[in-house]
C-alpha positions as CSV (number, residue, x, y, z in Angstrom):
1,X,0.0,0.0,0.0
2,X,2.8,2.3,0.9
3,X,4.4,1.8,-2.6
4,X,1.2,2.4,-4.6
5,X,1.1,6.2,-2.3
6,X,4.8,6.4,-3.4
7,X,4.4,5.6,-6.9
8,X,1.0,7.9,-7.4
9,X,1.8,10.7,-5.0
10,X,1.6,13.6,-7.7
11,X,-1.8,11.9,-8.9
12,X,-3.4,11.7,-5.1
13,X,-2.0,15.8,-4.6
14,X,-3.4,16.9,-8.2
15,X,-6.8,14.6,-7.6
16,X,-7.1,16.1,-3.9
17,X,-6.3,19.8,-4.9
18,X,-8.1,19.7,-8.2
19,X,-11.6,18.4,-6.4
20,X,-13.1,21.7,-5.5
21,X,-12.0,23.3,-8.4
22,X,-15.4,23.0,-10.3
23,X,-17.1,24.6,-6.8
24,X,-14.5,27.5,-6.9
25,X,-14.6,28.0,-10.9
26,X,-18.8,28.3,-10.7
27,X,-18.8,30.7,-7.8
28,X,-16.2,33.3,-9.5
29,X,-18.1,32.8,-12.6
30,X,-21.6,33.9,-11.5
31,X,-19.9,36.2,-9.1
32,X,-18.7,38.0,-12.2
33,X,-21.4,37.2,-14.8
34,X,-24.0,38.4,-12.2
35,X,-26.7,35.4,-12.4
36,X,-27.2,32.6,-10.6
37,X,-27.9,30.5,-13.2
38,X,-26.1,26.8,-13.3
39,X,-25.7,27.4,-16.7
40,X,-22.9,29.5,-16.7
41,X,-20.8,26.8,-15.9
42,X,-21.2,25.3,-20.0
43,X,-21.0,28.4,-21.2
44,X,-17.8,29.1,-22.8
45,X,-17.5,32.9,-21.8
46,X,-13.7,33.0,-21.1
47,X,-12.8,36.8,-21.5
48,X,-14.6,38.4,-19.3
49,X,-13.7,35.8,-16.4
50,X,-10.1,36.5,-17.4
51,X,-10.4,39.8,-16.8
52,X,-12.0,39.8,-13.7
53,X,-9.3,37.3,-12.3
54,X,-6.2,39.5,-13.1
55,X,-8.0,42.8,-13.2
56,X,-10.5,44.7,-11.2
57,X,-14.0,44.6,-12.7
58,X,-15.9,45.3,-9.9
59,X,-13.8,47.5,-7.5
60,X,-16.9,48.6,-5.3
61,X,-17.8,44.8,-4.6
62,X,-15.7,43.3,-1.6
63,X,-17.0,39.8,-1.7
64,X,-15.5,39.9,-5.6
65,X,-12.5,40.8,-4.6
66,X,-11.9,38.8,-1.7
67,X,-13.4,36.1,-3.6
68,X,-10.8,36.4,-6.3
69,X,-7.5,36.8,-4.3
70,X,-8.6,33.5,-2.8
71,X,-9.4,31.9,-6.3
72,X,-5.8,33.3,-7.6
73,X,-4.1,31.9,-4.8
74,X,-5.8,28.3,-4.8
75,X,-4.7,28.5,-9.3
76,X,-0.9,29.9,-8.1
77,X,-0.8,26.9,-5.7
78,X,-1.8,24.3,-8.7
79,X,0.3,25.9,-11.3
80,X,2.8,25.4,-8.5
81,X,2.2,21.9,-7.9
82,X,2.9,21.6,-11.6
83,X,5.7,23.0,-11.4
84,X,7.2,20.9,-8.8
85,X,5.9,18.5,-10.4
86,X,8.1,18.9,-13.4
87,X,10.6,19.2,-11.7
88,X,11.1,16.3,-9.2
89,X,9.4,13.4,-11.1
């Protein structure tokens, strides 16, 4: 058992991390398309969410912007995990 953990590590860290990325993704999306709707998550509406992660779209709104320092931080730590990834396997 220890030597399947050993052998998948990187896969158990990516699967663990990567779980609530579909929660996190759907919140910041209707936080910055304004709706409710679950069907913003199909929609492919990718400029708008891009600049409203590395930009300030709403600077008035805390909960965005709280919101999207956390959702920056969680995609720094996976690019991260990447990165380490590359590098030690």
């Amino acid at each position: 058992m220890l030597e399947y953990l050993k052998n998948n590590i990187w896969l158990i860290i990516f699967i663990l991390w990567g779980l609530p990325l579909t929660y996190y993704r759907s919140k910041f999306r209707k936080i910055v398309y304004q709706t409710e709707s679950w069907t913003i998550n199909i929609k492919p509406l990718f400029f708008k969410e891009i600049k409203a992660l590395f930009g300030n779209m709403y600077p008035e709104n805390k909960a965005y912007k709280k919101f999207r320092n956390f959702y920056l931080f969680y995609l720094a730590v996976y690019v991260l995990l990447f990165l380490f990834y590359l590098q030690f396997n």
